[in-house]
C-alpha positions as CSV (number, residue, x, y, z in Angstrom):
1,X,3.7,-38.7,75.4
2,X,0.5,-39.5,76.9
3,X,-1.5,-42.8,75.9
4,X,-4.7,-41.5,73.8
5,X,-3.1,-38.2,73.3
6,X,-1.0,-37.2,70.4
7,X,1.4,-34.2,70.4
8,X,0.8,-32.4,66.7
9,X,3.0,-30.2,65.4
10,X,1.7,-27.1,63.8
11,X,2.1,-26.5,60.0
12,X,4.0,-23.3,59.3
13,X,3.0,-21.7,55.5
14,X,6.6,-21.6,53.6
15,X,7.3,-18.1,53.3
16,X,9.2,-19.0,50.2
17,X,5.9,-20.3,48.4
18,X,3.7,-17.8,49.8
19,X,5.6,-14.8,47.7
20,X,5.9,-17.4,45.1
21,X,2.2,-17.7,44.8
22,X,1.9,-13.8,45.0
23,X,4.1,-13.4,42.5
24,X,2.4,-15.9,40.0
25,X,-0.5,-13.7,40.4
26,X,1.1,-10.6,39.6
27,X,2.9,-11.8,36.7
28,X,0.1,-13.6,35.2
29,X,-1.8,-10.4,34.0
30,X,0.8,-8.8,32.6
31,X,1.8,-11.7,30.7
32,X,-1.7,-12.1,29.5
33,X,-1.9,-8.3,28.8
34,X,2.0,-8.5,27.0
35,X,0.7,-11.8,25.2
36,X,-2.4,-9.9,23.7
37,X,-0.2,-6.7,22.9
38,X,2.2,-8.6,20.8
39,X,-0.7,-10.2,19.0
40,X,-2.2,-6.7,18.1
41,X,1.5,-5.3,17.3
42,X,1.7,-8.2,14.9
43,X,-1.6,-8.0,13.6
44,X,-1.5,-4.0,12.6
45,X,2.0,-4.2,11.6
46,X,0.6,-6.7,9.2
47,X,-2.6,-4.3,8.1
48,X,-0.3,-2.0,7.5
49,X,2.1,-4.0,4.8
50,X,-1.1,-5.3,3.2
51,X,-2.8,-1.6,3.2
52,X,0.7,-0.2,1.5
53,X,1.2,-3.2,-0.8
54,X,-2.8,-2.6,-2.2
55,X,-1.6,1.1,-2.1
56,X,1.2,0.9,-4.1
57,X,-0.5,-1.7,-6.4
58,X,-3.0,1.2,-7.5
59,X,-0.7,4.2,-7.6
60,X,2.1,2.3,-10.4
61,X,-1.4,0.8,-12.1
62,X,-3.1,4.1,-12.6
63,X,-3.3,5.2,-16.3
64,X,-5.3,8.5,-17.2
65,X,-8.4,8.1,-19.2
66,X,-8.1,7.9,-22.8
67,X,-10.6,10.0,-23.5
68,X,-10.6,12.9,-20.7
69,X,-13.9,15.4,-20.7
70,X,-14.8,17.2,-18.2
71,X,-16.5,20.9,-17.2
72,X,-13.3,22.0,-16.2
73,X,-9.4,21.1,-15.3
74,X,-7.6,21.6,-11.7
75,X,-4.0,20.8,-11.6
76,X,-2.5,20.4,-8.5
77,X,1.2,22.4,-8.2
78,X,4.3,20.4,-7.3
79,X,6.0,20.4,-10.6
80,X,6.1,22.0,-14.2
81,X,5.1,18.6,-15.3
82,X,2.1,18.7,-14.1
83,X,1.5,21.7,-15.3
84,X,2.4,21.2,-18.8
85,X,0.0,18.2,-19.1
86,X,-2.8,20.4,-17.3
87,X,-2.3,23.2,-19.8
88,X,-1.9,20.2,-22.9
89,X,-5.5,19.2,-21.6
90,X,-7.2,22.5,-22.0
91,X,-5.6,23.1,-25.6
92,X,-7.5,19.6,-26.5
93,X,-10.7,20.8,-24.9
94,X,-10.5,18.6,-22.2
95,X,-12.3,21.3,-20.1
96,X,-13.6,24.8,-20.4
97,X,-10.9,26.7,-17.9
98,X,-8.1,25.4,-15.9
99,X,-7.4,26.3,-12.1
100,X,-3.8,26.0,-11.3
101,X,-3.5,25.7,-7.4
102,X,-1.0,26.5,-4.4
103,X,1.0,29.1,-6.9
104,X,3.7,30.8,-4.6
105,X,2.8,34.3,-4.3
106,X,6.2,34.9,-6.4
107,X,5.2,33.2,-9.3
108,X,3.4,35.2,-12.1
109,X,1.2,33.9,-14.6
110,X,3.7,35.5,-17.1
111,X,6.5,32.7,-15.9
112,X,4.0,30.4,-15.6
113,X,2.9,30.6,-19.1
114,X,6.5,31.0,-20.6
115,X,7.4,27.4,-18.9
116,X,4.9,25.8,-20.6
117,X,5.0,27.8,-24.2
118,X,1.6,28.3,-24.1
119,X,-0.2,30.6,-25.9
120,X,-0.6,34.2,-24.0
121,X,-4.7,34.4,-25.8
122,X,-5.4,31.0,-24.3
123,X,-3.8,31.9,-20.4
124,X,-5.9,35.5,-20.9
125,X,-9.6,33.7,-21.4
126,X,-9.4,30.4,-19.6
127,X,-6.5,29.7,-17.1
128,X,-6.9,31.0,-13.3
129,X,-3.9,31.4,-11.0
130,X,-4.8,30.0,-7.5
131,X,-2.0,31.5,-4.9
132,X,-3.6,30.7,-1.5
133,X,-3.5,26.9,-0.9
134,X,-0.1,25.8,1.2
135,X,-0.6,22.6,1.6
136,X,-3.1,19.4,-0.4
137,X,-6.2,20.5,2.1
138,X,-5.5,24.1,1.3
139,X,-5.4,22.5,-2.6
140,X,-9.0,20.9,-2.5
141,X,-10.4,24.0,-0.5
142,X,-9.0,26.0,-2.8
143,X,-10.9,24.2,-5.4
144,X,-13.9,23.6,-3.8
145,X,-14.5,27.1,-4.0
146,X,-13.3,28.1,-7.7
147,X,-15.8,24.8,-8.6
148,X,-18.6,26.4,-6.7
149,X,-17.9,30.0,-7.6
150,X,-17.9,28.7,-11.4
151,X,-20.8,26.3,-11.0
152,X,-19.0,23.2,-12.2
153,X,-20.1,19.6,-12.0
154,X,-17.2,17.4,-13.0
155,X,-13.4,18.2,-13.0
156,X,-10.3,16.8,-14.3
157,X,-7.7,16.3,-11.4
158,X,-4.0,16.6,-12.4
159,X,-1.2,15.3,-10.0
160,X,1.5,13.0,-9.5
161,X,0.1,9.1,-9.4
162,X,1.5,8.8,-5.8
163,X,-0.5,12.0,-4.7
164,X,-3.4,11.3,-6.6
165,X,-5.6,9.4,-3.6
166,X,-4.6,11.6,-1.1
167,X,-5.7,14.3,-3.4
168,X,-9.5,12.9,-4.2
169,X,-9.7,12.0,-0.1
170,X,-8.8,15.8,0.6
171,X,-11.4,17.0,-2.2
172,X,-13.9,14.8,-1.3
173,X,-13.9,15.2,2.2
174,X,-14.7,19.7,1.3
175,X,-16.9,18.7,-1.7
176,X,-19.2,15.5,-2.0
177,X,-21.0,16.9,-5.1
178,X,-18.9,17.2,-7.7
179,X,-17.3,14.6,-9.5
180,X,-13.6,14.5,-9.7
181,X,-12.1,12.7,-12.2
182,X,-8.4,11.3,-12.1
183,X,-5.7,12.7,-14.5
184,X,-2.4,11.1,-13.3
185,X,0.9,12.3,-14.0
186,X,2.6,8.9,-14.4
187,X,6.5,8.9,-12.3
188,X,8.4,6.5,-14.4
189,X,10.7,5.7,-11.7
190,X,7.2,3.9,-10.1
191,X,6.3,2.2,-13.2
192,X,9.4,-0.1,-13.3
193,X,8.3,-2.9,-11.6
194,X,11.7,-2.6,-9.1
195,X,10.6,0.1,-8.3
196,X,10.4,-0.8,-4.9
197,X,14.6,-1.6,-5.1
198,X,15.1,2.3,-5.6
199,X,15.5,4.2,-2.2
200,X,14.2,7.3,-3.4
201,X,11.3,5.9,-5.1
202,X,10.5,3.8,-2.5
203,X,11.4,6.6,0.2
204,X,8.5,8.6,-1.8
205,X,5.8,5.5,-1.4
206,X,6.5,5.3,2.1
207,X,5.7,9.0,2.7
208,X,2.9,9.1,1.0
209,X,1.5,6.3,2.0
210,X,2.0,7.6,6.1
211,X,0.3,10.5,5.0
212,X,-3.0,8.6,3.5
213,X,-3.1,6.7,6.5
214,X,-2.8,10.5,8.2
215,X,-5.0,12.2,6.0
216,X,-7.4,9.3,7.0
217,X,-7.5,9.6,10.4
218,X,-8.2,13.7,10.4
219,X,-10.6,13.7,8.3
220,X,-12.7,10.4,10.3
221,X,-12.0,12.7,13.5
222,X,-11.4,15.9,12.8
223,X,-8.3,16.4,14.8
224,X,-5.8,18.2,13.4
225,X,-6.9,19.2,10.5
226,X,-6.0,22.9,9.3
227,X,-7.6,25.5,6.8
228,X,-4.4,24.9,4.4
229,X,-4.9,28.7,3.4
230,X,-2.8,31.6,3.4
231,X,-5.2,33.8,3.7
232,X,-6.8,31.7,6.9
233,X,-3.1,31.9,8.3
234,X,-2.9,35.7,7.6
235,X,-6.5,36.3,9.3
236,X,-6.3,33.9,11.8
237,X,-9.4,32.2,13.8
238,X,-12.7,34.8,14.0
């Protein structure tokens, strides 16, 4: 070694802390982006359990009114019961004429009327037998346009209390005018207040519930949504 002059050895990065330091930068967005993700899984999984607690909160609480009047009755098929109780309402006056809705194309107003032991004179002047709804949207078209074709203002709904919100979102996404008034056929099974220990019962809330949430969704964006009419199945588009 020379006096004055000092030999300095050259500092070589450590290959080992270079990738390390690579690798910290790699990982630290994904972890940021897997942090946030989690946070928003948690956060809708928890919206949803609220939304179908609220949602199942109003379907067992819903009562029909006590004194139902209206221009007119819709009932909503899916079961004689409903029917019976639709057909009960227009004996009382309830409303002027009844639509039934989404009839198979099997079913004649004959059977119809001999399951709910109604009188043939009262089926003859006020009860119409809708047969071209398949599905609920096919149900509110189809009575969007007997409402409009009548010139009604306010109708009596009749379904099942766990259909009954789908129901009014599906008619008042075809018909803002009129006003639809809630006639539910109450499920005992979602009345008991363990209900929600009974796997069918509760298999049945869940459903519906996805649907709503569905039902939702189409009719804020449009996509997906469907005529619900035979008759639009049987022309087809144009």
């Amino acid at each position: 070694m020379t006096m004055g002059h000092t030999r300095r050895t050259p500092i070589r990065p450590d290959p080992a802390l270079a990738s390390y330091g690579v690798e910290t930068l790699r990982r630290g967005p994904l972890r940021r982006m897997l942090r946030w993700g989690g946070f928003a899984f948690v956060l809708a999984s928890a919206l949803l359990f609220v939304g179908f607690l609220r949602f199942a909160d109003s379907v067992t609480t819903l009562k029909p009114p006590a004194e139902p009047k209206a221009d007119a009755i819709v009932v909503l098929t899916g079961g004689y019961q409903r029917i019976d109780q639709a057909v009960e309402l227009l004996e009382k006056g309830a409303g002027r004429r009844l639509l039934i809705s989404g009839v198979h194309p099997s079913t004649t107003p004959g059977q119809i009327r001999k399951t709910t032991s109604a009188p043939a004179d009262l089926f003859d002047c006020c009860v119409d037998i809708g047969y071209d709804a398949i599905d609920t949207i096919g149900n509110a078209q189809e009575a969007a346009n007997w409402i409009h074709a009548k010139g009604y203002k306010s109708v009596l709904i009749v379904t099942n209390n766990y259909h009954m919100p789908r129901s009014l979102a599906e008619l008042a996404y075809v018909d803002a005018e009129t006003q639809f008034i809630p006639y539910p056929v109450v499920n005992s099974d979602l009345k008991t207040r363990a209900w929600f220990t009974d796997p069918n019962a509760l298999r049945v809330m869940l459903a519906e519930y996805a649907k709503v949430l569905l039902a939702g969704a189409r009719n804020i964006t449009g996509f997906g949504r469907h005529p619900g009419l035979r008759s639009a199945s049987i022309t087809g588009p144009g």
